[in-house]
N, C-alpha and C positions, 0 to 999 in steps of 0.2 A: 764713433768714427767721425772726424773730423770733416766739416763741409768746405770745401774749397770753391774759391768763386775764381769768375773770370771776368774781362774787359772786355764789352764789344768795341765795336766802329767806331761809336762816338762817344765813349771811354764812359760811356755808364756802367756802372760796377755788377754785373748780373750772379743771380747764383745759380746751380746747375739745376736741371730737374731731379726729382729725386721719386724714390720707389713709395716712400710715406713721407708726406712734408711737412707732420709735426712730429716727427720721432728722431731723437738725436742720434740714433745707429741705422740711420735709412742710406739704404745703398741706394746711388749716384743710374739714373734712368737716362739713355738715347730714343730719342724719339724720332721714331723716322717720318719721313712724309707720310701723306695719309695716301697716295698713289703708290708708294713701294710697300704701304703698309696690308692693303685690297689685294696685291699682287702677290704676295708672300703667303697671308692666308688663303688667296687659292691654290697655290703652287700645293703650299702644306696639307691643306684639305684633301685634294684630288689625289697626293700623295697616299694618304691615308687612306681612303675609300680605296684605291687600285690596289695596294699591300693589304687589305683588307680581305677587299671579294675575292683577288689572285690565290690567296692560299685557302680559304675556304673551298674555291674549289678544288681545290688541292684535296685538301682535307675529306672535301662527299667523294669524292674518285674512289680517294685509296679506302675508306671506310663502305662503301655501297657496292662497289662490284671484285666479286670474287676472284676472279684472275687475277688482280693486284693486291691480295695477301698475302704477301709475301714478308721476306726477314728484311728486304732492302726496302721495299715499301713502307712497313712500317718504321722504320728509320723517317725517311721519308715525310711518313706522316707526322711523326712527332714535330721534326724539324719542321714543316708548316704550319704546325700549332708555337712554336716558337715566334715566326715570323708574324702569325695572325696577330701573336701579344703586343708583336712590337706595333704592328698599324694601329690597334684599336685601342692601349693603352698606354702604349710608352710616346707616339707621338701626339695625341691630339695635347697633353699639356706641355709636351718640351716648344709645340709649334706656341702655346702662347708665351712662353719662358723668351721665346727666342726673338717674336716679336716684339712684344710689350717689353723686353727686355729686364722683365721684372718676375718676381714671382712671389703672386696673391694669392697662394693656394695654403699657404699653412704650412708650418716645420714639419709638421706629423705624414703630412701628403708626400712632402718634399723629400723627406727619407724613406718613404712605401715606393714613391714612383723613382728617385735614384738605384733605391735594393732592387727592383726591376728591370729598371736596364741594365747594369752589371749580371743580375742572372739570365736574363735572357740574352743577351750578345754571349755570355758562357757558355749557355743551352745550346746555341747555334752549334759554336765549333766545335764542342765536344760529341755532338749529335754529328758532325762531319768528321771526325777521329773515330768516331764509330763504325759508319759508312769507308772509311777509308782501310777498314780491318776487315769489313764484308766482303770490298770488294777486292782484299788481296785475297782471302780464300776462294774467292770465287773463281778466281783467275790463277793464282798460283798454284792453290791443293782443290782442284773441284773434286776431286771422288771424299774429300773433306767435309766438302762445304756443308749439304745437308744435315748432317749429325753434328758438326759444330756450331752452326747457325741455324737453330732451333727458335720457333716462335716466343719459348719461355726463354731460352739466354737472351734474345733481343729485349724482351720483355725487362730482364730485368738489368738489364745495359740500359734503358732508356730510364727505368725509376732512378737508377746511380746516376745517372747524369743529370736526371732534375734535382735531384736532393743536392749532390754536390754544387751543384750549380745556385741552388736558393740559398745554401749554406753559405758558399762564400757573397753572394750578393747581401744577402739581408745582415748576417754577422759583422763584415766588416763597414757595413753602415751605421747599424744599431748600436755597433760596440764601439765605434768610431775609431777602429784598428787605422782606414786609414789616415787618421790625424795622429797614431799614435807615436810621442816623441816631439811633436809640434805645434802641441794643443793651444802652448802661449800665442805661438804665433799666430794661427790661425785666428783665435778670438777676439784679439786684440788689430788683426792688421786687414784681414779676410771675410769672419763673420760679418753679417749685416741684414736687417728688417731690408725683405722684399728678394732675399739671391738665393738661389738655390744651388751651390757651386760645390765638386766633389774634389777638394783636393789631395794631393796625397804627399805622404813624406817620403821620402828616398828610398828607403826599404819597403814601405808599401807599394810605391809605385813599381819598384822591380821587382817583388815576390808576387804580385797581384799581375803584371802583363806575363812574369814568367807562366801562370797557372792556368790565366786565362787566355793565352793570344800566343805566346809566342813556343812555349812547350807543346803545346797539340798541333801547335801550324808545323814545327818542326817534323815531329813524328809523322804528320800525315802529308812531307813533305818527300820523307823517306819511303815510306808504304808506297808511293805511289811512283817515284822513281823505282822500285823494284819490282811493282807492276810492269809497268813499260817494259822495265827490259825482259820480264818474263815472257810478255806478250812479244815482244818482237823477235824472241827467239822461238818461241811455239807457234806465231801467226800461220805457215804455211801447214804447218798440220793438225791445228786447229781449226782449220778452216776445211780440211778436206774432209774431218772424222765426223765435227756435228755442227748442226747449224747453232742447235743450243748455246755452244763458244761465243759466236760470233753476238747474237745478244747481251751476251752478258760483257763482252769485251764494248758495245755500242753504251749498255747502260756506267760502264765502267768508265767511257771516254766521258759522258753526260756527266758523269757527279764530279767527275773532274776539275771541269767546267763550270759546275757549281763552287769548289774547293779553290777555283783560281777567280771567281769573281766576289766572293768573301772576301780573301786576303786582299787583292786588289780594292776594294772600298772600306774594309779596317785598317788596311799597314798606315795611313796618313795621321788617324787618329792617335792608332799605340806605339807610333813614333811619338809623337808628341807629348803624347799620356805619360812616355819614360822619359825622357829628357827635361823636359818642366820643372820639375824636383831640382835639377843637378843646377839649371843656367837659371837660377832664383825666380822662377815662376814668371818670365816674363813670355813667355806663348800669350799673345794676344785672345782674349776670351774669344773675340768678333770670330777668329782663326780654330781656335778649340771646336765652338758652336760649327762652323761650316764643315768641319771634318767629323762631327758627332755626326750629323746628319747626311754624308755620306756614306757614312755604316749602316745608318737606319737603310738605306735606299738599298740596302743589298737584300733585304727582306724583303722588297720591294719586285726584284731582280731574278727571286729564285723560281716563280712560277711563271715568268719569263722566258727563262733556261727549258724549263719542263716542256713548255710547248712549244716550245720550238725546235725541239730534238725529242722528245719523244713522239711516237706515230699515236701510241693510243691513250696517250694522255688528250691530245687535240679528239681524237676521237670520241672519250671521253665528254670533252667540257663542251662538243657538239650536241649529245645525247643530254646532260644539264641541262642546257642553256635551250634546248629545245622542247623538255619539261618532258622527254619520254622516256625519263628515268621514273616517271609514275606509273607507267603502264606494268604491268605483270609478268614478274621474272626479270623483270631490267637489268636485274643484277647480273645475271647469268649473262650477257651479254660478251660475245667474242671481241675484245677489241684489238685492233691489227695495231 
């Protein structure tokens, strides 16, 4: 890769920083202040710790106490082991990628931790295409629900979703599907010592947001419009016949709300992720970076949503955090 210099102020000829500065394919490094660079890593840090511990407890809730074994639960629960991935693996190196602007970790890391973000941003929404099928039977066929949403179909809706999910992350990285058709370009104009950068070519970019982002956003865009209106046309006598309805219509409005703060912090990304391709890759990396990382923050977001709308989820994370989930039978605990 060619080094290009530049001119400062008093026309001394400078050259850029660079990611390795005796390697002739070292990608081009921005160094920021060392005051916005303290401020980033804490922002990034404390980011990670909260999407950390937040789904964790997620995670001991729906695993420890009995009343929340459920087929939406466990949904649920996968989907926070999803989110857990992303705080404690997928962000602590993209936080130094995105700093350092560089990336010292190794090609081999750099395709383990790219195949992971791609599966796990996938594992999300299809784990919410999921939820968004539970909760139309819940609400549109309930004398259904139970015999159709079985602990083992959840069970094995959740394994299909991870498999799928790993499938196309690690596949089309390891197989480098998507550079396929572009490869010159890429290696020659793209590739470089120190970047760890996923680009795609025009058919990958739009088979890969079709499969990932914008086909399940759709579907469970549909499910849930036809929720609504089933509910708003049953509310009055559903509401007189059991109260049962009425939860399940409260936890139905809750994942909703999860399903609309997903799209809301991905659609900026995989707008971007699909047009790139088309208007010759010029999406500013700086721009890319800042909208990756607004996706991450929806992992961030979701045990957020939980306790703030569910009653015994907060209930719940009182009994944790207050260590008398050690005491004997805890699990059995009623929570309102």
């Amino acid at each position: 890769m060619d080094v290009q210099v530049s001119i400062s102020q008093n026309g001394i000829w400078e050259k850029p920083f660079l990611c390795y500065e005796f390697s002739n394919r070292s990608c081009q490094k921005f160094v920021y202040p060392l005051e916005t660079r303290i401020l980033l890593y804490i922002l990034f840090s404390v980011s990670s710790i909260v999407t950390i511990i937040g789904n964790l407890l997620v995670i001991i809730t729906v695993i420890h106490f009995k009343q929340l074994h459920t087929a939406t639960n466990y949904l649920i629960l996968s989907l926070a082991v999803a989110d857990l991935l992303v705080g404690g693996v997928v962000m602590p190196p993209s936080m130094l990628r995105s700093i350092e602007t560089c990336w010292y970790l190794g090609d081999l890391f750099c395709k383990i931790h790219s195949s992971l973000d791609v599966t796990l941003c996938t594992t999300s929404i299809l784990n919410l295409c999921i939820i968004s099928l539970d909760r139309y039977y819940a609400i549109c066929h309930p004398f259904q629900y139970h015999s159709k949403m079985t602990s083992l179909t959840t069970l094995v809706m959740i394994i299909i979703c991870w498999t799928v999910s790993a499938a196309l992350g690690f596949g089309m990285i390891f197989l480098e599907l998507n550079i396929l058709g572009i490869e010159d370009f890429y290696y020659e104009n793209v590739q470089c010592d120190g970047g760890c950068l996923i680009l795609h070519s025009r058919e990958a970019a739009s088979v890969m947001s079709m499969i990932c982002f914008y086909g399940p956003a759709f579907v469970m865009l549909c499910v849930y419009l036809k929720i609504l209106h089933t509910a708003q046309r049953q509310v009055q006598a559903i509401q007189s016949v059991n109260s049962e309805f009425k939860k399940e219509g409260k936890a139905t409005k809750t994942l909703a709300i999860v399903m609309g703060v997903f799209l809301t912090f991905w659609i900026p990304f995989f707008i971007c992720n699909l047009i790139n391709p088309f208007i010759g890759y010029s999406v500013p990396p700086l721009l890319f970076d800042l909208f990756l990382w607004v996706g991450y923050y929806n992992s961030t977001c979701n045990p957020i949503v939980y306790a703030f709308f569910y009653s015994w989820f907060r209930h719940a994370f009182r009994v944790i955090l207050s260590k008398a989930i050690f005491q004997t039978n805890s699990s059995r605990i009623i929570l309102l």
